[in-house]
C-alpha positions as CSV (number, residue, x, y, z in Angstrom):
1,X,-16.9,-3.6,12.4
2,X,-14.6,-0.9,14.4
3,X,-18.3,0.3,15.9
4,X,-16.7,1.4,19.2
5,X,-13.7,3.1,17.6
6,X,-15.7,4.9,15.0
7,X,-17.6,6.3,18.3
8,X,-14.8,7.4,19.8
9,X,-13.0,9.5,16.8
10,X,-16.5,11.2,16.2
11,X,-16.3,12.2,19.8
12,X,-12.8,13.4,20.0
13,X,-13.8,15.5,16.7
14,X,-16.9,17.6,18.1
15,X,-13.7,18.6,20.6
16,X,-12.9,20.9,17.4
17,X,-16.7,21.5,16.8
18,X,-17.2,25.6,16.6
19,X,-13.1,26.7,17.1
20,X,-12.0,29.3,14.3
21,X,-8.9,27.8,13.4
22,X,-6.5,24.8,14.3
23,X,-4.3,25.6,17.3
24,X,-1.7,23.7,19.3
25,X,-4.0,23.9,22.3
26,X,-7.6,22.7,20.6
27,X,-5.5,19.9,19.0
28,X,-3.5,18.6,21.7
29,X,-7.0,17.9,23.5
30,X,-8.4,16.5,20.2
31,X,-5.2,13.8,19.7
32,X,-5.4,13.1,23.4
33,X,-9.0,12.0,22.7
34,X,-8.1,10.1,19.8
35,X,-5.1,7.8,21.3
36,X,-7.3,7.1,24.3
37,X,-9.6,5.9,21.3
38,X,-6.7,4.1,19.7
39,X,-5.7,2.4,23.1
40,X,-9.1,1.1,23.7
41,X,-9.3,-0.3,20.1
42,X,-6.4,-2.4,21.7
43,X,-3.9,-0.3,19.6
44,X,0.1,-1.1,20.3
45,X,0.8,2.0,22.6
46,X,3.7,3.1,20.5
47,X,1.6,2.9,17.2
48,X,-1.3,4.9,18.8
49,X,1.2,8.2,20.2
50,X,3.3,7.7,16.7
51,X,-0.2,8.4,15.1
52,X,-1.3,10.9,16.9
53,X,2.3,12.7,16.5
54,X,2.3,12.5,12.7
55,X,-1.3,13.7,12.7
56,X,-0.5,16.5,15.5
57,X,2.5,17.7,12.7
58,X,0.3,17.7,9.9
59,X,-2.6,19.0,11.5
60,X,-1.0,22.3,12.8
61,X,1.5,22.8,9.6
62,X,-2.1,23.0,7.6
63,X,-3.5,26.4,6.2
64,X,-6.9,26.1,7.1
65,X,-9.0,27.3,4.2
66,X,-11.7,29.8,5.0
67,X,-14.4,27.4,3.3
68,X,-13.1,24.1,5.8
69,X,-14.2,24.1,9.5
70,X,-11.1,22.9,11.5
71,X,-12.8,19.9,12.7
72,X,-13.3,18.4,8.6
73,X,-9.7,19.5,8.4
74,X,-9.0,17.2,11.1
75,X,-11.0,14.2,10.0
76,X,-9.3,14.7,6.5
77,X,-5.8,14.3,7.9
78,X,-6.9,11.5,10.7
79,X,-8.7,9.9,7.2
80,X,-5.2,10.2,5.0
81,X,-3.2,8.7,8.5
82,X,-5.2,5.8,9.0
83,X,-4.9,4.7,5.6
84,X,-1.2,4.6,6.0
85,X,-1.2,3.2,8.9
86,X,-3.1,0.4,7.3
87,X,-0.8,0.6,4.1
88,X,-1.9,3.0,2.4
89,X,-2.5,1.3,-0.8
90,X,-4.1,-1.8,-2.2
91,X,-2.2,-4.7,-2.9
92,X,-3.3,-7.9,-4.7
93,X,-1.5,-11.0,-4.4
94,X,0.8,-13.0,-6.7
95,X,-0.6,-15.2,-9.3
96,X,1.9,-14.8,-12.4
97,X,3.0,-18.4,-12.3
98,X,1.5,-21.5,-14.1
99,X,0.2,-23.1,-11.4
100,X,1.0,-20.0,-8.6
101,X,0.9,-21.3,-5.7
102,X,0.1,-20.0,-2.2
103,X,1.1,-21.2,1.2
104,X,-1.4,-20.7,4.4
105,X,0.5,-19.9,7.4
106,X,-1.2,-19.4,11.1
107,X,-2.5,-20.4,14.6
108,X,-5.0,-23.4,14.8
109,X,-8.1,-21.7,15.2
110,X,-7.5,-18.5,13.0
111,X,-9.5,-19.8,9.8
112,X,-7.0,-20.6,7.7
113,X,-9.0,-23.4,6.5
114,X,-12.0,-21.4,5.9
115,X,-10.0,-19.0,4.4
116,X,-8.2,-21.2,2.1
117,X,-12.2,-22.5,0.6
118,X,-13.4,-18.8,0.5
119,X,-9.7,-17.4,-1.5
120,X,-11.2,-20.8,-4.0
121,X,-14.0,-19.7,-4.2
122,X,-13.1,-15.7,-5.2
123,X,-10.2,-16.7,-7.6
124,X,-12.9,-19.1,-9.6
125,X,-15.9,-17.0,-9.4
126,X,-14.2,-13.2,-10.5
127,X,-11.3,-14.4,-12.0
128,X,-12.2,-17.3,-14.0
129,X,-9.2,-19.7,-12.3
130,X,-9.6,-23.4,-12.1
131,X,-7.8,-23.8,-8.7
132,X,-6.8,-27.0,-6.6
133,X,-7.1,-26.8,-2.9
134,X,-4.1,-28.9,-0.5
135,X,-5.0,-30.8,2.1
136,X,-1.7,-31.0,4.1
137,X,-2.5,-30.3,8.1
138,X,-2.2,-34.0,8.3
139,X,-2.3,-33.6,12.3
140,X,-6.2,-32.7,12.7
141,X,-8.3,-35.3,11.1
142,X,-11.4,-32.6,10.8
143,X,-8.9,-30.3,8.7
144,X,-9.2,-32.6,5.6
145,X,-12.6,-33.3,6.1
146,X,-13.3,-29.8,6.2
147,X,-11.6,-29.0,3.1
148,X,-13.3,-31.9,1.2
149,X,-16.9,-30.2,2.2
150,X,-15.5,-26.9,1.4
151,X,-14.3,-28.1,-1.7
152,X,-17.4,-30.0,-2.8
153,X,-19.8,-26.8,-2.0
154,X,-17.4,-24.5,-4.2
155,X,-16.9,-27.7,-6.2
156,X,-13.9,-27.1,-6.4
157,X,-10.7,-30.1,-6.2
158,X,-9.3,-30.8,-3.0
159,X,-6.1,-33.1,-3.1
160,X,-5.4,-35.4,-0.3
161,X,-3.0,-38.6,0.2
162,X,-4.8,-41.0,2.9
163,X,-2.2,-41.9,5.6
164,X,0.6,-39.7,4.3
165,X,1.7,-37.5,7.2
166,X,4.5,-35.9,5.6
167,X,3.1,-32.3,4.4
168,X,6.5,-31.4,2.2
169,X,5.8,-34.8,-0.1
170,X,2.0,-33.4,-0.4
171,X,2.3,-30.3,-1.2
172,X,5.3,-31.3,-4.2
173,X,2.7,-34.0,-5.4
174,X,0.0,-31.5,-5.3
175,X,1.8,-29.1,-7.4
176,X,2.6,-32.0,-10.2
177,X,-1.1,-33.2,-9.7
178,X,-2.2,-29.1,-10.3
179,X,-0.1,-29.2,-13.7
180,X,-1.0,-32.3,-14.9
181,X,-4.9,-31.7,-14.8
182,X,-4.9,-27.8,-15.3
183,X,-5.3,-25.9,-12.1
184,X,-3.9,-23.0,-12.3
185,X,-3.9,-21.9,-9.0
186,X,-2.8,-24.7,-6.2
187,X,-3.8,-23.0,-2.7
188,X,-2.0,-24.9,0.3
189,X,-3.8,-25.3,3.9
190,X,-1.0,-26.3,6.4
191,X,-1.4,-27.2,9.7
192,X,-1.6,-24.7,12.7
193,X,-1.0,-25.2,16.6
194,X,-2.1,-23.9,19.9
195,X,0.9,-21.8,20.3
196,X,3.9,-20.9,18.4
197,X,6.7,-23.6,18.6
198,X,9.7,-24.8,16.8
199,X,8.3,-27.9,15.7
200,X,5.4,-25.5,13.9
201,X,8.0,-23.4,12.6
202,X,10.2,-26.0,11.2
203,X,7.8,-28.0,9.3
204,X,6.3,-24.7,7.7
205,X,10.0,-23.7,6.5
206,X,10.6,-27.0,5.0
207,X,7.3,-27.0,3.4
208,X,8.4,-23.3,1.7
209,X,11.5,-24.3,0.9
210,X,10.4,-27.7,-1.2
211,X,7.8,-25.6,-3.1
212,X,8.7,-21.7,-3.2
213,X,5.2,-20.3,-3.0
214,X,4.5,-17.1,-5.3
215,X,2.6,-15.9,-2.5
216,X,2.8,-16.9,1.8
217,X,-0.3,-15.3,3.5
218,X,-0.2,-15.4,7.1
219,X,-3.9,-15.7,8.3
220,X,-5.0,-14.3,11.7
221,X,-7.9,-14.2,14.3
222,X,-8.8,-10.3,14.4
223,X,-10.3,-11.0,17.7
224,X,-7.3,-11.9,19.2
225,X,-6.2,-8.6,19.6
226,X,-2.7,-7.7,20.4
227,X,-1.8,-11.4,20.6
228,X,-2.2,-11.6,16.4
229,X,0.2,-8.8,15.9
230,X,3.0,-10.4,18.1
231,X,2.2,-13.8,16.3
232,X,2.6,-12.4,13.2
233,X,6.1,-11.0,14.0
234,X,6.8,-14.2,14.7
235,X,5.6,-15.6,11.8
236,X,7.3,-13.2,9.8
237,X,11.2,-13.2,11.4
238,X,11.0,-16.9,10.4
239,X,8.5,-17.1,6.5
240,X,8.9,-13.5,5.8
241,X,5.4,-14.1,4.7
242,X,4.0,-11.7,2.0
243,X,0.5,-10.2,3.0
244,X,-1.8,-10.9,6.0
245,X,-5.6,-11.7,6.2
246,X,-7.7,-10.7,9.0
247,X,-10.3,-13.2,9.9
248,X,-13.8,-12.5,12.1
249,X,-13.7,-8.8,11.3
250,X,-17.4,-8.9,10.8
251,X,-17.2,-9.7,14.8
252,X,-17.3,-7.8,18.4
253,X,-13.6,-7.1,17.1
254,X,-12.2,-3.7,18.4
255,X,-10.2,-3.6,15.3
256,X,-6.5,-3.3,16.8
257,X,-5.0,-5.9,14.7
258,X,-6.3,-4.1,11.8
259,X,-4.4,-0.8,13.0
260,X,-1.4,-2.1,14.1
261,X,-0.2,-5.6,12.5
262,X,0.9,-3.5,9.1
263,X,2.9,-1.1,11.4
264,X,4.9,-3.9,13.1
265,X,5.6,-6.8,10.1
266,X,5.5,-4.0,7.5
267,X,3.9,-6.9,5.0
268,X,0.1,-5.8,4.3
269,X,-3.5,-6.8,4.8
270,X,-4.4,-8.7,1.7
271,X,-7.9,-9.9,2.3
272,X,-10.5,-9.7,5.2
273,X,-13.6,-12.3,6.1
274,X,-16.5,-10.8,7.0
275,X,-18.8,-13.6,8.1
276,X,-19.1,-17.5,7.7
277,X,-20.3,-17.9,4.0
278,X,-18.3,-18.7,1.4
279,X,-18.3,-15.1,-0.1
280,X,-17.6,-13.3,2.9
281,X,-14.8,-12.7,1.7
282,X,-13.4,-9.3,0.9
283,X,-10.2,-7.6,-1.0
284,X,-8.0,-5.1,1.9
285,X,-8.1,-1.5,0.9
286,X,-6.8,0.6,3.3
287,X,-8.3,4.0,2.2
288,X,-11.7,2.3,1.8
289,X,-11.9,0.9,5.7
290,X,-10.4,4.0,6.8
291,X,-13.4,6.0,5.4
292,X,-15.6,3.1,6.9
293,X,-13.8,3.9,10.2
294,X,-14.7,7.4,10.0
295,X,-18.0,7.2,9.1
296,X,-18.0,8.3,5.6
297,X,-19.4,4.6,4.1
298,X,-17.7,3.0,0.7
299,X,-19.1,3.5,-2.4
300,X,-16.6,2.4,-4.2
301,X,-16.8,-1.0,-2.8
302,X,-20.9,-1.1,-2.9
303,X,-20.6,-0.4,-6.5
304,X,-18.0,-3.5,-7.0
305,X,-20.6,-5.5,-4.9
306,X,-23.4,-4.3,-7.3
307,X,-21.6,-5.1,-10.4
308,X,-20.5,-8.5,-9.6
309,X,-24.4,-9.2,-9.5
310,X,-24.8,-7.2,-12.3
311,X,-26.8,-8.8,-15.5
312,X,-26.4,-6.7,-18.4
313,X,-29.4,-8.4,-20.7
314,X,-31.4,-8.8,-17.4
315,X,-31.1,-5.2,-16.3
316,X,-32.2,-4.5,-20.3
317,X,-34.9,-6.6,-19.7
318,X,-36.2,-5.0,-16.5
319,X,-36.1,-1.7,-18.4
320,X,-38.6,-2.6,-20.9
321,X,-40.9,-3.5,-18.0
322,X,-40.4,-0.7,-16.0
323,X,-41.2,1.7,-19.1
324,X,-44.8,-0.4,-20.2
325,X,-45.4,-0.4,-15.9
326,X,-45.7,-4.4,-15.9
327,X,-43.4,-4.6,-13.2
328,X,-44.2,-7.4,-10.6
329,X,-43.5,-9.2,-7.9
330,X,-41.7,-12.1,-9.7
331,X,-39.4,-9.1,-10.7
332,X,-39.3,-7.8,-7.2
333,X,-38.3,-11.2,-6.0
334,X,-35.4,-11.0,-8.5
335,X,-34.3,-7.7,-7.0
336,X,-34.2,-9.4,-3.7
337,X,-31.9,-12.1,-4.8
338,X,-29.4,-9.8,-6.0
339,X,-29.3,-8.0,-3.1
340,X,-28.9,-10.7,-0.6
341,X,-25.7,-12.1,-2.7
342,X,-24.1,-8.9,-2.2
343,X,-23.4,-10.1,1.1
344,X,-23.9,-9.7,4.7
345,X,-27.4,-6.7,4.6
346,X,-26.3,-5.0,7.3
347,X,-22.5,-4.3,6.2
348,X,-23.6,-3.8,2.6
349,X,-25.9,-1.1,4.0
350,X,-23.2,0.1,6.2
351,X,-21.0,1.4,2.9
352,X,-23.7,4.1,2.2
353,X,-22.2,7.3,3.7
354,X,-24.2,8.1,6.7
355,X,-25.5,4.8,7.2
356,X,-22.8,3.1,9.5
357,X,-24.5,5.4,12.4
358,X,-27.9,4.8,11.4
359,X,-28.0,1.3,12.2
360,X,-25.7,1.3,15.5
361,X,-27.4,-0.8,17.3
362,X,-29.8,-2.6,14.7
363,X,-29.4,-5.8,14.2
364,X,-30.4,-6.3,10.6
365,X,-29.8,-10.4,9.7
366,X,-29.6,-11.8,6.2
367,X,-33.1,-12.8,7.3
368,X,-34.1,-9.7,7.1
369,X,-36.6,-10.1,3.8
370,X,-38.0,-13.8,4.8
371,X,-41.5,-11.6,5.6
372,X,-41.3,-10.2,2.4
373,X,-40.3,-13.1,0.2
374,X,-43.1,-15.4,2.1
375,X,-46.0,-12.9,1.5
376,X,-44.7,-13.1,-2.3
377,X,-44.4,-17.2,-2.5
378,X,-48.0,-17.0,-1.0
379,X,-49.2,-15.1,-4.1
380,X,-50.3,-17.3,-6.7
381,X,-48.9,-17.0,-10.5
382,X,-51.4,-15.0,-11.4
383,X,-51.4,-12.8,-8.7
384,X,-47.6,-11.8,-8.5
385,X,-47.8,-11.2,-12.5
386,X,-50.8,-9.1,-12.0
387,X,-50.8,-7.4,-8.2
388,X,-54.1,-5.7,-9.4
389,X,-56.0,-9.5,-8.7
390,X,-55.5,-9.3,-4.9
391,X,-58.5,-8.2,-3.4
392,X,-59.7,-8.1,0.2
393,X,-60.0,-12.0,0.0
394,X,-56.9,-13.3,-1.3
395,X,-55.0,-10.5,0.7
396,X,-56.1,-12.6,3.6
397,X,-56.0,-15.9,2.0
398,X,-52.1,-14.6,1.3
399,X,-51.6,-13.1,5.2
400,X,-52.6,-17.1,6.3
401,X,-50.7,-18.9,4.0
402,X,-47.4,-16.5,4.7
403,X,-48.0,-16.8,8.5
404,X,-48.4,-12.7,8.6
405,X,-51.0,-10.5,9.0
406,X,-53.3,-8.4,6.5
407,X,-51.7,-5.4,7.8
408,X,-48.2,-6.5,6.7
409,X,-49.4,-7.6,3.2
410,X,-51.4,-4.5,2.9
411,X,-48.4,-2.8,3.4
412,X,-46.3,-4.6,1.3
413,X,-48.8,-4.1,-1.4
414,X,-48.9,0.0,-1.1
415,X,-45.0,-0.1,-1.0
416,X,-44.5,-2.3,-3.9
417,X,-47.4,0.1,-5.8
418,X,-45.7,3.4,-4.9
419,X,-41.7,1.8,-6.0
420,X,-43.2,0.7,-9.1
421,X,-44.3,4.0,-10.0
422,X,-40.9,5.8,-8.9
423,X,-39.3,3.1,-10.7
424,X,-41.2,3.8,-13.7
425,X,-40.4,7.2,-13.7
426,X,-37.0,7.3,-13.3
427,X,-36.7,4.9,-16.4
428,X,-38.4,7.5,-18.6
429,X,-36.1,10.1,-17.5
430,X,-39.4,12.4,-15.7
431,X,-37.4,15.2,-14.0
432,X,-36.0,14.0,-10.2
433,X,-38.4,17.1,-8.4
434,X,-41.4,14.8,-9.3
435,X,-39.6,12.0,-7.8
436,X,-38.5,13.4,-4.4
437,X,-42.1,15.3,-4.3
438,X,-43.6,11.7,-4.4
439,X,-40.7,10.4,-2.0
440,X,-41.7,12.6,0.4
441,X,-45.3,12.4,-0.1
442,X,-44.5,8.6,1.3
443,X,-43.0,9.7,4.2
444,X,-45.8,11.8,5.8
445,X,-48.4,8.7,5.2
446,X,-46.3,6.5,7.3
């Protein structure tokens, strides 16, 4: 996500690459760069030069330290402005209320159905609620069936009411329905249309008004550019909605809703998708994506990712192996699994600082261990308890059956062999030269 933009700033910066200090002339061609950068990013023109202002105030009101360059000062600043302009802090959404209930407002098309399965799904695997899902975009037959298979794969309740086409009646049954059977959550997926129109409009108000939602989220296609911000002014003059989610982000967005919706309905970005599975779903925080825009990764967020997979007994288990070297590639497939449920590879890689530019341009799948995983489920038991059984015959025995070659397992094998021993020694607490001596060892044999 925000490839292109990311791009752009890094360029704009190397403008300030070797200057002694910050001046009004080396800056003015620095912000020029970075609102052309905005303005391709599809950034409302007034929100791009407003930017660039503030930043252009800041920037030469700043006593450049001997130690800082002038261009880190800048990206520091640009860093602090983007946040704000995304809303500078996180903000979580309402849920005080036995049942709380939340109202989905948006275009058809902008995944507020999606959305309303994968906000189910978060709320009942990290917060331990037991919500109920609404079925009440009674116009588009596929709406409620889509909920229903959501639902089921979450397994999680939808409620519908066959041949009721009256949404307000629903959603009020819905909410008794929630208290009488113990959801404590009721999560409300209304219908959407092509365009904004006051039949839309009217139906939605009358819907908030019979049920006073804790929370209104107005959901939006990211990729729609310019066109989301204005429908979500819209949106807002007549709900007065309280947070927005960006849907798609994890496609070829150029990240201008992201910028500029907060700016113009002053309500702020609550949650983001980031792909098509159920848990590609992520909480908004603006000083996180603005170091993501800027290259600098998020760690904070990779961590959060990790520890949601996190197994405290397992990890106590895998210790005890590591330190008696019995390792092995049933525990290696382990690994794998926990990784993979962290989410998209490629955007979970992307939050280690540095990495973001790495992989420009690489397209890393969530396939990208299916080589690894069929040379292991082509071991037998024996073999992926003990990896010292595998000789030259069962190495090719293993490169048949996993439709690879002996090359690849051979591979495979030395990788495993030398991770095991770094592994090993890092469990024992041998000092970290030994390890990076060995590291690097690797990288000259390959």
């Amino acid at each position: 996500m925000f490839d292109n933009l990311s791009d752009r700033l890094e360029k704009s910066f190397k403008l300030l690459k070797g200057q002694g200090k910050i001046t009004e002339i080396n800056v003015a061609e620095t912000l020029k760069d970075i609102r052309r950068a905005l303005l391709d990013a599809d950034v409302n023109f007034k929100i791009a030069k407003k930017f660039t202002d503030d930043v252009k105030v800041k920037a030469l009101g700043q006593d450049v330290l001997s130690a800082v360059k002038p261009g880190q000062m800048m990206v520091k600043i640009v860093k602090d402005e983007l946040a704000e302009l995304m809303g500078g802090t996180f903000a979580d959404i309402k849920l005080e209320n036995k049942p709380a209930v939340i109202l989905m407002s948006g275009l058809q098309g902008s995944g507020k159905t999606t959305f309303s399965g994968k906000l189910a799904n978060m709320l009942k695997s990290k917060k331990g609620r037991h919500p109920l899902l609404v079925a009440c975009d009674v116009y588009r037959p596929a709406a409620i069936d889509q909920l229903k298979v959501l639902g089921e794969q979450i397994k999680v309740p939808v409620y519908t009411e066959e041949g009721n086409l009256d949404p307000v009646k629903i959603a009020k049954a819905a909410i008794q329905h929630a208290k009488a059977n113990g959801n404590d959550v009721v999560i409300v997926d209304t219908a959407g249309r092509l365009a904004v129109d006051e039949q839309m409009m009217n139906e939605i108000s009358a819907v908030k008004k019979a049920i006073n939602p804790d929370e209104i989220l107005f959901v939006v296609d990211s990729m729609t550019g310019q066109d989301a911000v204005n429908t979500a002014k819209e949106f807002n003059d007549r709900l007065d909605f309280d947070g927005v989610v960006l849907t798609k982000l994890d496609g070829d967005t150029r990240g201008g809703a992201a910028l500029s919706i907060r700016a113009v309905v002053e309500k702020p970005i609550k949650f983001v998708g980031t792909g098509e599975k159920v848990d590609a779903l992520d909480v908004f925080h603006p000083d996180r994506m603005a170091d993501r825009i800027l290259g600098m990764g998020d760690i904070v967020s990779l961590v959060e990712k990790a520890q949601e997979q996190f197994d405290e007994e397992e990890a106590k288990r895998l210790q005890k192996k590591l330190q008696k070297n019995t390792f092995d590639f049933n525990d290696f497939l382990k690994q794998i699994s926990q990784i993979k449920k962290m989410g998209n590879l490629k955007d979970v890689m992307g939050m280690i600082p540095g990495m973001g530019k790495a992989l420009k341009g690489m397209d890393i799948d969530d396939d990208a261990f299916k080589h690894i995983e069929a040379i292991i489920y082509s071991m037998t038991p024996a073999e992926r308890e003990n990896p010292s059984l595998i000789n030259g015959g069962r190495r090719k025995r293993i490169a048949n059956g996993s439709g690879t070659d002996i090359q690849e397992v051979n591979r495979l094998l030395k990788q495993f062999s030398e991770t095991r021993k770094m592994m090993r020694m890092v469990s024992q607490g041998k000092n970290v030269q030994r390890m990076m001596s060995g590291m690097q060892g690797q990288g000259r044999k390959f």
